[in-house]
N, C-alpha and C positions, 0 to 999 in steps of 0.2 A: 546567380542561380537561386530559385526560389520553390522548394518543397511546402508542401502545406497540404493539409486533409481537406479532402474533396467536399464543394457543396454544392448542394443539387441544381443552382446553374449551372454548373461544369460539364450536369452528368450527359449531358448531348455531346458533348466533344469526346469527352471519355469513350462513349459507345461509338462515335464517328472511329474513332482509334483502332478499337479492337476490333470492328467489322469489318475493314480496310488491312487490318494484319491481319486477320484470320484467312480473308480471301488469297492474299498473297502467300501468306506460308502454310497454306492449309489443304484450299482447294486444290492445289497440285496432287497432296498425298493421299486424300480422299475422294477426291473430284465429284462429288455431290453437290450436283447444282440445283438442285431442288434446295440442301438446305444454304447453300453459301450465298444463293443470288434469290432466296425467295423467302425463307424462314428467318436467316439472318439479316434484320434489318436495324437499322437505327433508333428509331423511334422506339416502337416494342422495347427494345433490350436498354434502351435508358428508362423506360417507365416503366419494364417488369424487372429487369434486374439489378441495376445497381442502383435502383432506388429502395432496394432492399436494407433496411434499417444496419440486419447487421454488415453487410457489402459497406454502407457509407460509411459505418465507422469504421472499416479498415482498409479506406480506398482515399490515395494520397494523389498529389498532381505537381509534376514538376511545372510551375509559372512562372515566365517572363514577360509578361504581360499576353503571351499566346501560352496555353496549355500542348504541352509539346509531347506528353506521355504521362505514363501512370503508372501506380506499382499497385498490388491490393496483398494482403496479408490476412492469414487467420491462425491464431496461435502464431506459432515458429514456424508457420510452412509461409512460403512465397508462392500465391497465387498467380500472378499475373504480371509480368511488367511488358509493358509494349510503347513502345515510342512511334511518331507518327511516319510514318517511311521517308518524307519530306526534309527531316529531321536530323533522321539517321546517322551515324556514324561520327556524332559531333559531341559525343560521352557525355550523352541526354541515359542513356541507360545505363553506363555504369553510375554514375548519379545517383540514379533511383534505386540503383541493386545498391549499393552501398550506403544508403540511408536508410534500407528495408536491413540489411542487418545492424549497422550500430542504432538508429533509432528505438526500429522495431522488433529489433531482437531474430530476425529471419536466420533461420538459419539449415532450411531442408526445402524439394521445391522436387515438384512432378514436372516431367517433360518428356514429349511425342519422340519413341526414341528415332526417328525418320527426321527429325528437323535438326538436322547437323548444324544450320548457319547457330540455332538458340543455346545447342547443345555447349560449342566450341564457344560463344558467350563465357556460359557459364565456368568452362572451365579458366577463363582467360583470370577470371576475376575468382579464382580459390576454392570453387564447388565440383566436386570429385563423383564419378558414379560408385553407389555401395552394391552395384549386382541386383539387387531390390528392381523388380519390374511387376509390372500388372499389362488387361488387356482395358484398352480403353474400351469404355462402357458401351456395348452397339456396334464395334467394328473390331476388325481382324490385326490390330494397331497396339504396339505397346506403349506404355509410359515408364522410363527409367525414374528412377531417384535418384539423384544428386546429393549431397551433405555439404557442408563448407567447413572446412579445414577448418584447426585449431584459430 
């Protein structure tokens, strides 16, 4: 296993990632296909966003000579981890969740309270919900918070 901070060769694979999970665990709950199949694209979102200075410095890649997932971090919160669906279930993410907190010190994280599969993740590996919810930004959709156990 090999973790290491993302460089901007990577960041087309990295966006290949998240636009491929987001279609999968997304568009079901919001089914916007204007933005899942037309806004959300690959290119764009490696060259507008994670080639965003502060995004690169806190955007990691698990590699074994294939980029297989990603975690991103900002302070203590956990951004993002998403492993390639291909991938999956071969603890390529707990991996990343677990170097996101002893590495990088993660230790709180927003998530779609509708995506049971990421929820039940989270809890598998020590992250508890605190009741703490918002509406996600634009839709009728919450986001819980999570904390991780002592």
């Amino acid at each position: 296993m090999s973790i290491r901070r993302a460089a901007a060769g990577d960041l087309s694979r990295v966006a290949e990632i998240y636009v491929f999970n987001n279609r999968i665990n997304f568009f079901p709950i919001f089914g916007d296909e204007s933005f899942s199949f037309d806004q959300l694209q690959v290119v764009p979102l490696a060259d507008c966003y994670f080639k965003q200075p502060a995004v690169l410095k806190n955007l990691y890649v698990y590699d074994d000579g294939i980029i297989r997932g990603f975690v991103q971090v900002d302070g203590s919160e956990l951004c993002k981890v998403y492993v390639d669906p291909f991938f999956q279930r071969r603890g390529i993410g707990e991996a990343l969740l677990e170097y996101a907190v002893r590495e990088l010190h993660a230790d709180h994280l927003w998530a779609l309270e509708k995506n049971t599969q990421a929820l039940s993740f989270y809890r598998r590996h020590g992250f508890v919900p605190t009741g703490e919810k918002k509406l996600e930004e634009g839709t009728t959709e919450y986001l819980v918070v999570l904390k991780k156990r002592g």
